[in-house]
C-alpha positions in Angstrom: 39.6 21.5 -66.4 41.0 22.7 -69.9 39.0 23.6 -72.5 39.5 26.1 -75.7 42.2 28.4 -74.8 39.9 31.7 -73.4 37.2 30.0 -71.9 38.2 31.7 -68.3 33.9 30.9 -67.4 34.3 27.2 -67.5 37.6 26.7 -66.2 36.9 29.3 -63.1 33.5 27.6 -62.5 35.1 23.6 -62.3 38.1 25.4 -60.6 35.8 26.9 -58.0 33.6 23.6 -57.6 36.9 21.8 -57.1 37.6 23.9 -53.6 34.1 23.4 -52.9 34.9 20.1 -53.0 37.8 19.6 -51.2 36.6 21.8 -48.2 33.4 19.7 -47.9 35.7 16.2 -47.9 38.5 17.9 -45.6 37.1 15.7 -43.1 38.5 13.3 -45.0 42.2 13.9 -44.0 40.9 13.9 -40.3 39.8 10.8 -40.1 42.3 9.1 -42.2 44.7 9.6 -40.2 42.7 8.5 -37.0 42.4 4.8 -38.9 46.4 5.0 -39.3 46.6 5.8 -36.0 44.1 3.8 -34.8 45.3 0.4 -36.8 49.1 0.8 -35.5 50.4 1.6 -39.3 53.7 3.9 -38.0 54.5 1.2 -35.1 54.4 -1.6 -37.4 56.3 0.4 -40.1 58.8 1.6 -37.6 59.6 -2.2 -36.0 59.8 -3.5 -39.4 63.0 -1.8 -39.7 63.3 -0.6 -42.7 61.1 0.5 -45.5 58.7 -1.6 -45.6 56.1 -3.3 -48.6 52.8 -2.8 -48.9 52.2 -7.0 -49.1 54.2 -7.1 -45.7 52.3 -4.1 -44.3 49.0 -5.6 -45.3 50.0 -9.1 -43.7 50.5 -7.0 -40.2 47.9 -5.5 -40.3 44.8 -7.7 -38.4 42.0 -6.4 -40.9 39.7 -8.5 -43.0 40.8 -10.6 -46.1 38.5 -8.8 -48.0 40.0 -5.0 -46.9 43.3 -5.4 -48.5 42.9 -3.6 -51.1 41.6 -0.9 -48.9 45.3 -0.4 -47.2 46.6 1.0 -51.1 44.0 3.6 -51.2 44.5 4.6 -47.0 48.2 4.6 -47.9 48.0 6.3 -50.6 46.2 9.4 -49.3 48.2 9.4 -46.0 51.5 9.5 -48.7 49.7 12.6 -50.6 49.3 14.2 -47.2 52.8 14.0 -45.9 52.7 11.5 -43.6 54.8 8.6 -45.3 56.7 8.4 -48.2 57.4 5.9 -50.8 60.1 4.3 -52.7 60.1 1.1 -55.0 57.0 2.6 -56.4 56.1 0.1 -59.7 53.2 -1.0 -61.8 52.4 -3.6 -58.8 51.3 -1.9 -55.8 52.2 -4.8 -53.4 56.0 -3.4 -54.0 55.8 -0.4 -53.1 57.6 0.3 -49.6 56.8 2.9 -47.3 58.7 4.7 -44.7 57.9 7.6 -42.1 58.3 10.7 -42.3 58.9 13.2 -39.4 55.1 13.2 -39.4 54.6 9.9 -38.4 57.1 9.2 -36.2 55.5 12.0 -34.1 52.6 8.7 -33.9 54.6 6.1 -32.6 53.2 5.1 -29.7 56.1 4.4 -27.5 58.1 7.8 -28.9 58.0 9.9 -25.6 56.7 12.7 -27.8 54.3 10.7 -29.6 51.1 13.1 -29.9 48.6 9.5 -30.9 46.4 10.9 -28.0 45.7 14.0 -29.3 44.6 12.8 -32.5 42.4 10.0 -31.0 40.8 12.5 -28.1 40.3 15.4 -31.0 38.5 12.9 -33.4 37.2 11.6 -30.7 32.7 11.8 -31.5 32.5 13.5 -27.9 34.5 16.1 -29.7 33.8 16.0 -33.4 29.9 15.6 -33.2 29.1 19.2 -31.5 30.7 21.1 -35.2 27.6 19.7 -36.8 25.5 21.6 -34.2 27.4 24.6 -34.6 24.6 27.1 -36.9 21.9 25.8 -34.3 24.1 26.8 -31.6 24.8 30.5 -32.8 21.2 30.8 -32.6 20.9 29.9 -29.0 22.3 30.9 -26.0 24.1 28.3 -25.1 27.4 29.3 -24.3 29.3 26.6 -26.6 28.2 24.4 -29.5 29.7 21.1 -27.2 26.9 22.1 -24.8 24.1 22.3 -27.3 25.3 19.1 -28.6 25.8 17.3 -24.7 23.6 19.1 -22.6 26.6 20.0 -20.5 29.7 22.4 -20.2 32.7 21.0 -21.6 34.6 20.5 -18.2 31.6 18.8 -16.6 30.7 16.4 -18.9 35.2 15.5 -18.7 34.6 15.2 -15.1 31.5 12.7 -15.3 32.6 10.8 -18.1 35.6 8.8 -16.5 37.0 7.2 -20.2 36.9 10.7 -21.9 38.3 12.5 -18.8 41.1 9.7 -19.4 41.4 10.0 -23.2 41.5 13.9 -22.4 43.9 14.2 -20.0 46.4 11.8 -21.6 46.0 14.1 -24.9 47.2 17.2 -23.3 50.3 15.3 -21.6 51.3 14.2 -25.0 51.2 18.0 -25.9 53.1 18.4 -22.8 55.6 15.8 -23.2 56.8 17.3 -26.9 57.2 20.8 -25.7 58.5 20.8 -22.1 62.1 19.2 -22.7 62.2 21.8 -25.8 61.2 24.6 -23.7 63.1 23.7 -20.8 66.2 23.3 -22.8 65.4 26.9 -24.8 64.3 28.5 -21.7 66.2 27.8 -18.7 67.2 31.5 -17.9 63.3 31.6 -17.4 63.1 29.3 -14.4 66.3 29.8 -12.6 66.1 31.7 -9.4 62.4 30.6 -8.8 62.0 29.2 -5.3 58.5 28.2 -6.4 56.3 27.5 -9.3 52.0 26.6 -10.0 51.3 24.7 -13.2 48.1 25.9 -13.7 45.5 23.2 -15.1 49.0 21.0 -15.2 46.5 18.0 -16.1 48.5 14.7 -15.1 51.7 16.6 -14.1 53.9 16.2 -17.8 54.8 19.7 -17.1 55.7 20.1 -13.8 57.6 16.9 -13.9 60.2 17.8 -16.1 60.4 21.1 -14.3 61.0 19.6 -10.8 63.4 17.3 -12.2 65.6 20.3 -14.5 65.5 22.5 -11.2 65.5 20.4 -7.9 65.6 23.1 -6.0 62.0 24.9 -7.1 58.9 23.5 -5.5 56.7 22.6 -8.3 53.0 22.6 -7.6 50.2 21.0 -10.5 46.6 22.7 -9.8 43.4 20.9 -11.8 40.2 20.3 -10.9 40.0 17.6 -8.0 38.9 14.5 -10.8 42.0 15.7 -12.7 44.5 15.3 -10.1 43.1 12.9 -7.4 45.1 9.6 -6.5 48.1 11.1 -8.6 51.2 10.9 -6.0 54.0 14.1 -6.3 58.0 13.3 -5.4 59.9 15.6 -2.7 59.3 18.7 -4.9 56.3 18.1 -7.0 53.2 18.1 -5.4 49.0 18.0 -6.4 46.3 20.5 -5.6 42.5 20.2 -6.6 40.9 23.4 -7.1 39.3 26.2 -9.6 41.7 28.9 -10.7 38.5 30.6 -11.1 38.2 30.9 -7.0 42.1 30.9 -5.8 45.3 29.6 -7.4 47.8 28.7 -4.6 50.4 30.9 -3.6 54.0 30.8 -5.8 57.0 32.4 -7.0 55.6 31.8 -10.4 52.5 31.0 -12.1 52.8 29.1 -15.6 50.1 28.8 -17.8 50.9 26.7 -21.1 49.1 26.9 -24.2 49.5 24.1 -26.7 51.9 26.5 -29.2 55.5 27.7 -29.3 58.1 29.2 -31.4 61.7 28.5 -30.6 64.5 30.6 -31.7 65.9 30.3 -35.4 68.4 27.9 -36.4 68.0 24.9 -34.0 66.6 22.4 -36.6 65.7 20.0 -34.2 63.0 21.9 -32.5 62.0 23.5 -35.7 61.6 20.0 -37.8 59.8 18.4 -34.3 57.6 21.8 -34.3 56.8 21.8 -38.0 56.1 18.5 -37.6 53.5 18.6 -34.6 51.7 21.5 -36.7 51.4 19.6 -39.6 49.5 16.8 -37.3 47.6 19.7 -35.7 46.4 21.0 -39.2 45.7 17.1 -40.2 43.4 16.7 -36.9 41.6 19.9 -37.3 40.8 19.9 -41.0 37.5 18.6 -40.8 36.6 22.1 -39.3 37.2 23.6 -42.5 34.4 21.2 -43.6 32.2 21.8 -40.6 32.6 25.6 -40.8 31.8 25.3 -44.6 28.7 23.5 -43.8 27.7 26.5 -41.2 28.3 29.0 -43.4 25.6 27.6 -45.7 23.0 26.6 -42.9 23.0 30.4 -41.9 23.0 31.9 -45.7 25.7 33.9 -45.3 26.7 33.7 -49.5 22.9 34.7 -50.3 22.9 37.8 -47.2 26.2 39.4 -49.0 25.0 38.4 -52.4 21.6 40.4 -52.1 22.9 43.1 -50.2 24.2 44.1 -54.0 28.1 45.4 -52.6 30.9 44.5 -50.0 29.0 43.7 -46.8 30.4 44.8 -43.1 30.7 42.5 -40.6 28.4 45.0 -38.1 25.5 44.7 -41.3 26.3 41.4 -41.8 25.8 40.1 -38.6 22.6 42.4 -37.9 21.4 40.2 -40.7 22.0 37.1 -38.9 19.5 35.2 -37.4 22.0 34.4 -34.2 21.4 35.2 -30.7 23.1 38.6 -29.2 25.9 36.6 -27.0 27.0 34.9 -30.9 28.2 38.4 -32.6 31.9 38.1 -32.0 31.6 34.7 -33.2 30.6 35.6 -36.9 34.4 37.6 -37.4 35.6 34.2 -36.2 34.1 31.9 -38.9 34.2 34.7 -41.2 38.1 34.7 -41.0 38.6 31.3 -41.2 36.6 30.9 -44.2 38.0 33.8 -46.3 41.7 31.7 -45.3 40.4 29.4 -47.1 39.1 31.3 -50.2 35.3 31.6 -50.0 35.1 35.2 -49.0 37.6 38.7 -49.8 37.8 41.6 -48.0 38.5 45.0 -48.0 38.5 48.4 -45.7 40.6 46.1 -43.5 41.0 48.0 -40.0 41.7 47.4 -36.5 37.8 48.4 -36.0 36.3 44.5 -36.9 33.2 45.8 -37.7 33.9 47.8 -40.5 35.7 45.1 -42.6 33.7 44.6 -45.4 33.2 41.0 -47.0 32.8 40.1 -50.8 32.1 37.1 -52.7 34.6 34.7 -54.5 34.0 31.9 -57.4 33.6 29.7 -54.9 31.1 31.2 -53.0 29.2 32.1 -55.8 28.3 28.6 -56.4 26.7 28.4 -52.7 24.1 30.9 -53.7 20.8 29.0 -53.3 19.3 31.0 -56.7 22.2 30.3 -58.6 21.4 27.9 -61.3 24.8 25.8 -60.6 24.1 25.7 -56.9 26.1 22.8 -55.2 24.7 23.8 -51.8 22.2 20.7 -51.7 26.0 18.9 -52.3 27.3 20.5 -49.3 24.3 20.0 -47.1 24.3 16.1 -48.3 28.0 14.8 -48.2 28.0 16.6 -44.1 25.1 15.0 -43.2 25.8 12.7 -39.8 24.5 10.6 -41.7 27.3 10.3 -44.6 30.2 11.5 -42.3 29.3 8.8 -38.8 30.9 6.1 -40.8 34.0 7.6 -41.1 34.2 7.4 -37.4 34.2 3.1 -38.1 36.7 3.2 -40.8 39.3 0.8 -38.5 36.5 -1.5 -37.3 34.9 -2.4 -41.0 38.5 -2.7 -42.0 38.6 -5.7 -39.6 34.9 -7.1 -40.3 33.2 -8.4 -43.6 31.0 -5.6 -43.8 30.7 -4.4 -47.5 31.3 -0.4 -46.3 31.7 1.2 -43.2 28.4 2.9 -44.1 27.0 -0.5 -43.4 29.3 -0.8 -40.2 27.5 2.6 -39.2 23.6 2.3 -40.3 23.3 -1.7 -40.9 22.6 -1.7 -44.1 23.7 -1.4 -47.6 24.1 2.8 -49.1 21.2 2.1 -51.6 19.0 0.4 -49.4 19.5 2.6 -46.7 18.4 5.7 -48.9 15.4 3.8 -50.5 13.9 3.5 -47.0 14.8 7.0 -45.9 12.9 9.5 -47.7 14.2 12.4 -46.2 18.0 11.7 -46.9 16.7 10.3 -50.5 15.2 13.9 -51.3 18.8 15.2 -50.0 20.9 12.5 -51.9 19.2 13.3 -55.2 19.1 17.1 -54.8 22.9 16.8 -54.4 23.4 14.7 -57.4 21.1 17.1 -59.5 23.0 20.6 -58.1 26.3 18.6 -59.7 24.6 18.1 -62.8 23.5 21.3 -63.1 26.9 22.9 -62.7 28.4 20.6 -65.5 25.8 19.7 -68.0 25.5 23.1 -70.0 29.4 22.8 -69.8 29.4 19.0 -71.0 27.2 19.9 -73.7 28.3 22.6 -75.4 32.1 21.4 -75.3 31.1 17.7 -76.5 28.4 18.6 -78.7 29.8 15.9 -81.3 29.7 13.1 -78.8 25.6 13.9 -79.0 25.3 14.5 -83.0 23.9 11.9 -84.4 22.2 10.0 -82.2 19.2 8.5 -82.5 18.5 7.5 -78.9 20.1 7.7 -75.3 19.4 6.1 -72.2 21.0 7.7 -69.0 21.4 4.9 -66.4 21.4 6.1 -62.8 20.0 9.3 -64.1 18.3 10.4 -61.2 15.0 12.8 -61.7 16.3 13.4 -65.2 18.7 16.4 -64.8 21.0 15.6 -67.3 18.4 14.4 -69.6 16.2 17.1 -69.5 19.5 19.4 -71.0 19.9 16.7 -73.6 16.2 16.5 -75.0 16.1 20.6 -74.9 19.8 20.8 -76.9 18.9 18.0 -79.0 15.2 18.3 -80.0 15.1 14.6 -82.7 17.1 12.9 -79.5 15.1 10.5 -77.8 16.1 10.3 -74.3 15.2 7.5 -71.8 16.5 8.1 -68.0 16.5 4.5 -66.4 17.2 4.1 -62.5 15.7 2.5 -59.4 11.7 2.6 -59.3 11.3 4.7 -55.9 13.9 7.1 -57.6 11.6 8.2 -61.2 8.1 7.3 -59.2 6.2 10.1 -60.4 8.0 12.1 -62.5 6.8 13.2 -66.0 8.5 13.0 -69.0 7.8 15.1 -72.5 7.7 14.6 -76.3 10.9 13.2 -76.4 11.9 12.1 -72.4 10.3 9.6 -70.2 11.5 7.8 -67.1 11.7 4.1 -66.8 12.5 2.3 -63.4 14.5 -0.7 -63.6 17.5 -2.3 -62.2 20.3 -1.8 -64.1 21.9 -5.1 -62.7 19.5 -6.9 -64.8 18.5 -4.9 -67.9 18.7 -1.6 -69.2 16.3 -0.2 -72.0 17.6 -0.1 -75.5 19.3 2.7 -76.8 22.2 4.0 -79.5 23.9 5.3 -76.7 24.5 4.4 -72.9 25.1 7.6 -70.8 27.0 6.5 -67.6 27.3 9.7 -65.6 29.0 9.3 -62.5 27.7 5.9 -62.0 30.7 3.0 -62.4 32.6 4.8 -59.5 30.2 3.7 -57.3 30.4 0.0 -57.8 33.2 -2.5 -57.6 35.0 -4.2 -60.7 33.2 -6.8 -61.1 30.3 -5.4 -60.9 30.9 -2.5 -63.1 32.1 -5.1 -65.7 28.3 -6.5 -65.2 27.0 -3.2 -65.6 28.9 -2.7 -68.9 28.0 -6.1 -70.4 24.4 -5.1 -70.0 24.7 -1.7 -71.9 26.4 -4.6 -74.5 23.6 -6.1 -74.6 21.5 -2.8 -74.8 23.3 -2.1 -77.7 23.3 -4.9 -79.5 19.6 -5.0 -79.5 19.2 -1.8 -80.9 21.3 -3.2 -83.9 23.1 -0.3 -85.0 26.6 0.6 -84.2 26.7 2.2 -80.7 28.5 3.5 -78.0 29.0 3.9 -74.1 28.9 7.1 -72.5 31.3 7.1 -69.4 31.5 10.7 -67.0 33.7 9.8 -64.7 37.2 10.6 -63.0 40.3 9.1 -64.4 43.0 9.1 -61.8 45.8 11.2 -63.0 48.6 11.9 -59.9 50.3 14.3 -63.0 47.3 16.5 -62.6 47.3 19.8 -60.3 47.5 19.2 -56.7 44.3 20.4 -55.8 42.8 18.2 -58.9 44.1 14.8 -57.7 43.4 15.7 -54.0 39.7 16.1 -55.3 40.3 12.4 -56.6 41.7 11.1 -53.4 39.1 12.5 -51.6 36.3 10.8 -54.0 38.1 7.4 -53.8 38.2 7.4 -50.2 34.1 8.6 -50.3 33.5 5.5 -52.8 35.7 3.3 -50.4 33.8 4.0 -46.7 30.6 4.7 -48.3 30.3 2.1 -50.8 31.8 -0.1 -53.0 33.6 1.6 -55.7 36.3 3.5 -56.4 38.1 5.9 -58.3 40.4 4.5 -61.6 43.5 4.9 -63.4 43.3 4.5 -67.2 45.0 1.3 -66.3 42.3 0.0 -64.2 39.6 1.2 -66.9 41.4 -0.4 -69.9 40.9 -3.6 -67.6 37.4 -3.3 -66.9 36.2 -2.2 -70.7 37.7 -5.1 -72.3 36.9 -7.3 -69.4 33.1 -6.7 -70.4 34.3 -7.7 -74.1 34.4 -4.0 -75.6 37.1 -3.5 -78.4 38.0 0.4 -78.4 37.6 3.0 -76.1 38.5 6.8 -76.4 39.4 9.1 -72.9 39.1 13.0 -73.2 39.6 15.2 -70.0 37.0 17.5 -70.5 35.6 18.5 -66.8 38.7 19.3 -64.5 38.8 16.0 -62.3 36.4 14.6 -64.4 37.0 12.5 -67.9 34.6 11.5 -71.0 35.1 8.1 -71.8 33.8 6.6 -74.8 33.3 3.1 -75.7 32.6 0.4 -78.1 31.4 -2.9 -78.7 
C-alpha cells in the first residue's frame, strides 16, 4: 500500500497483514505443485519438445472442458514460483509457451532422479492432515502429532497400511536415487578399502545398489524393518536383512546412515544446480508448514502470552505459560524458531542456553492479538480450517470433472450453500470477513473520505453483520446506510438511526441506493456473473434517479507490484479458483466486465496495498 508520504502506521499495518497473508495461503504453493505433479504437466512439457503453448498444453491435458481456463492461473503460479518459465508472453494467454526449469525437470517421471514421489507421499493426507492436530497434540502426551491424528506410531501405521508403505518407501528411494551417484562420485576415498558395509533403514535398496555396483568388492547389506525389505531379491554382493536397529544392526566394516541432505564441495555446478534444485522442491513441499505452524501459534495464544507479559518473554517463562504437557517443552524453541524465520517473532539475549532467549513481538504478530481491534486471527483460524484447506487435496480430480469448485468435489455442495447449513463454520466465515474489515475500514475511510462526501445513501452488498457499515454511519452521521446480504447472514441483527439490515439476494435485486459498496465481493463470482451483479446495482441506481456510482474494493492484478504484493494476489486467485468461482483481475479483465454490464466510466486508485478502489458509473 502507498498512501501520503509519512504515513509509516498504514503502510506497516497492510504490509504486516500482507505476510499474514501469505503465511496462512503457503499451503497454497504445496499443493500446487502436487496438481502439476499429479496431472503430468513437466512430462508432457518435456515430450513436447520444445517450449510449448499454453493451447497445446491445455489440449494434453485430460481435464474438463470447462477447467481450461484453470491451467493459466495453475501455470501462472507454478511460473511465479520457479518451476517453469515463459517466453512468447502476449496479450493472449493461449500463446504463451512454457518450458522447465531445473526445478521441474527434477519431476519428470522417468528422470532417474526424478523426486515426483516425495512430493506426492509428503502431500500425501496420511501426512499433511496430522499439522492440523498439532496445538492439540502439545497438550497431550502423545509422542507425535501423526499419532494423535492416526491413533498409531508413524512406522506402524507404514507397516499396516500396504499403499502408503508403498508410496513411502518409493519416496525415500527417489531421495536416494538423486544423491547416491553424486555422493558416490564426490566421495569415493570414503568407501574404498571397506570389505563390508550396512545401509541402515536402506528402504528398497537405492543406496546400497549403487554402492555394490561402484565397489564390487564390498559386501553391501540393506537393514529395514521385515515389511520394508521382504520379497526384495539382493545380487552376489547386495543382500536384505529385516530387523530393528533399535535391538541389533548386523555386523560390518561400516555402518551408513543417510539423511535426506548434503553439501558437495564448491565449484562442481552440476551437483550444486541438481542440489539447489531438489531444495527448492523441498521448500515448495514443506511450505504449507509455515501455514500449519502459523495456525498453532494462534491456537495456543502465544502473541497474547508475550503481549501481556508487558517485555521480551524467555522461552523458560514462556513455555511455563503454556498450556502443553511436560514431554512438549523442547518443542516450543522448535516452532518458536521457525516462526521468528519467518518474521512473526524477534529475539534477543541470544545464547547457547535456549532458555534464556527472549522473544518479542513484530507487526505482524501484533495483528494476532485477540484484543487488538484489527485482529485477523478469526482470518487465520478460518482460511486453515479442514474444512477450507481438504479441497486443495482434489484440485487434479475437479480439474477433470464438471464440478463448479473443488470445494464442491470435497463437501458436495456449492461454498455458499455449504456455510448456510453449517452454523458453526458460518459464525467462523463471517468473523473472518469482519476481522479483515476491521483492519482496513478506519484506513479506507480516512484516506477516501471524498469517495463518501456527498452521499446521500449506500447500500453495502455482501456486507456481512454490518462491519463496514457500522464505520460508515459513525464517520458519516446524514449517510444512510443499508447492508444487504443473504437472510440467514443479517437474521437478527439491529440496525440504528441511520443503519438497518436487509436480507436479499443480490442475484435478483438489491435495495436502492446513491451508492453500491462492493467490498470484496465480485472476486468471488465468475464473469458472467459479476456482470449480473453489476447490471443490478444499474438498476439500483437508476431507480434512485440521481447520478450514482459503484463502489468496487477489490484486488487489481498488478505482476509490476512488489513480490510479496502479487504473491498475496496469486494466492487469492488460486483461493477464488478451488474454493469458488471467481477470481482475481487485471485492469484488462475489469474494463471488460464494467462496460460488459453497460457502465460508461470507471476510475481505479490503489489505496490498500494488494487491494484497489474502483469507482464506477452508469
Amino acid at each position: 500500500m502507498e498512501f501520503q508520504n509519512g504515513d509509516d502506521v498504514a503502510s506497516n499495518l497492510l504490509k504486516a497483514q500482507s505476510h499474514i497473508w501469505n503465511h496462512i495461503f503457503n499451503f497454497m504453493n504445496s499443493m500446487s505443485l502436487k496438481c502439476v505433479v499429479d496431472l503430468g504437466i513437466p512430462d508432457i512439457i518435456h515430450n513436447y519438445g520444445k517450449p510449448m503453448s499454453l493451447s497445446k498444453l491445455i489440449s494434453s491435458l485430460p481435464i474438463h472442458p470447462s477447467k481450461k481456463p484453470c491451467i493459466y492461473r495453475l501455470m501462472r503460479i507454478m511460473t511465479h514460483s520457479g518451476f517453469f518459465s515463459q517466453q512468447n508472453i502476449t496479450e493472449n494467454e493461449l500463446e504463451i509457451e512454457y518450458m522447465l526449469t531445473n526445478a521441474s525437470r527434477l519431476l519428470l517421471k522417468e528422470n532417474p532422479m526424478s523426486v515426483a514421489p516425495f512430493v506426492q507421499a509428503m502431500l500425501d493426507p496420511v501426512l499433511t492432515k496430522p499439522w492440523h492436530q498439532m496445538s492439540t497434540w502439545l497438550k497431550n502426551e502423545d509422542s507425535s502429532a501423526f499419532e494423535t491424528t492416526h491413533g498409531r506410531y508413524f512406522w506402524d501405521y507404514a507397516a499396516h497400511d500396504p499403499i502408503f508403505n508403498r508410496l513411502f518407501n518409493e519416496s525415500m528411494a527417489s531421495d536416494a536415487r538423486l544423491v547416491s551417484d553424486l555422493l558416490i562420485d564426490k566421495c569415493k576415498g570414503v568407501f574404498h578399502g571397506l570389505e563390508s558395509l550396512v545401509d541402515v533403514a536402506g528402504g528398497t535398496w537405492t543406496m546400497a545398489k549403487a554402492l555394490s555396483k561402484s565397489f564390487p568388492q564390498m559386501k553391501c547389506i540393506v537393514f529395514d524393518l521385515p515389511h520394508v525389505v521382504d520379497g526384495l531379491q539382493g545380487s552376489h554382493n547386495l543382500s536384505y536383512v529385516g530387523g530393528d536397529m533399535f535391538q541389533e544392526i548386523p555386523q560390518a566394516h561400516a555402518i551408513l546412515l543417510k539423511v535426506p541432505s548434503m553439501e558437495f564441495q564448491n565449484g562442481d555446478d552440476v551437483a550444486s544446480n541438481l542440489l539447489k534444485a531438489q531444495s527448492h522442491i523441498w521448500n515448495h513441499i514443506f511450505n504449507f508448514m509455515n501455514s500449519m505452524s502459523l495456525k498453532c501459534v494462534v491456537d495456543l495464544g502465544i502473541p497474547d502470552i508475550i503481549h501481556n507479559y508487558g517485555k521480551p518473554m524467555s522461552l523458560s517463562k514462556l513455555i511455563s505459560s503454556l498450556p502443553i504437557h511436560p514431554s512438549k517443552k523442547p518443542c516450543i524453541y522448535r516452532l518458536m524458531r521457525i516462526m521468528t524465520h519467518s518474521g512473526f517473532f524477534s529475539q534477543q539475549n541470544i545464547t547457547e542456553n535456549e532458555l534464556e532467549i527472549e522473544y518479542m513481538l513484530t507487526d505482524a504478530s501484533r495483528l494476532l492479538l485477540k484484543e487488538n481491534p484489527m485482529s485477523v486471527t478469526p482470518f487465520v483460524h478460518a482460511m486453515l480450517s479442514p474444512i477450507m484447506t481438504n479441497p486443495w487435496h482434489q484440485m487434479s480430480t475437479w480439474l477433470k470433472n464438471e464440478d463448479s469448485s473443488a470445494f464442491e468435489t470435497t463437501h458436495g455442495r456449492y461454498f455458499w450453500d455449504y456455510v448456510a447449513h453449517d452454523p458453526i463454520f458460518n459464525r467462523l466465515f463471517n468473523e473472518s470477513m469482519a476481522s479483515h474489515a476491521r483492519l482496513v475500514n478506519d484506513l479506507l475511510i480516512e484516506k477516501c473520505k471524498e469517495v463518501f462526501n456527498g452521499l446521500e445513501s449506500v447500500v453495502d452488498v455482501g456486507g456481512g453483520t454490518g462491519t463496514m457499515a457500522k464505520v460508515l454511519a459513525k464517520s458519516f452521521p446524514q449517510l444512510k446506510c443499508t447492508v444487504f446480504d443473504l437472510p440467514h447472514v443479517v437474521d437478527g441483527l439491529h440496525g440504528s438511526d441511520n443503519l438497518n439490515y436487509v436480507g436479499g439476494d443480490m442475484f435478483q435485486e438489491i435495495p436502492q441506493g446513491h451508492a453500491i459498496l462492493l467490498k470484496w465481493i465480485l472476486h468471488d463470482w465468475n464473469d458472467e456473473e459479476c456482470v449480473n451483479i453489476l447490471k443490478k446495482c444499474k438498476e439500483s441506481l437508476e431507480k434512485k434517479g440521481k447520478d450514482g456510482k459503484v463502489i468496487i474494493i477489490d484486488m487489481v492484478l498488478d505482476n509490476e507490484t512488489t513480490d510479496e504484493s502479487f504473491e498475496t494476489q496469486l494466492f487469492f486467485d488460486m483461493l477464488m479458483m478451488v474454493i469458488l468461482t471467481g477470481k482475481e483481475r487485471n485492469e484488462k479483465e475489469w474494463v471488460k466486465l464494467i462496460l460488459s454490464a453497460d457502465f460508461s466510466d470507471y476510475k481505479i486508485t490503489s489505496i490498500l496495498g494488494s487491494r484497489s478502489m474502483i469507482e464506477i458509473y452508469p
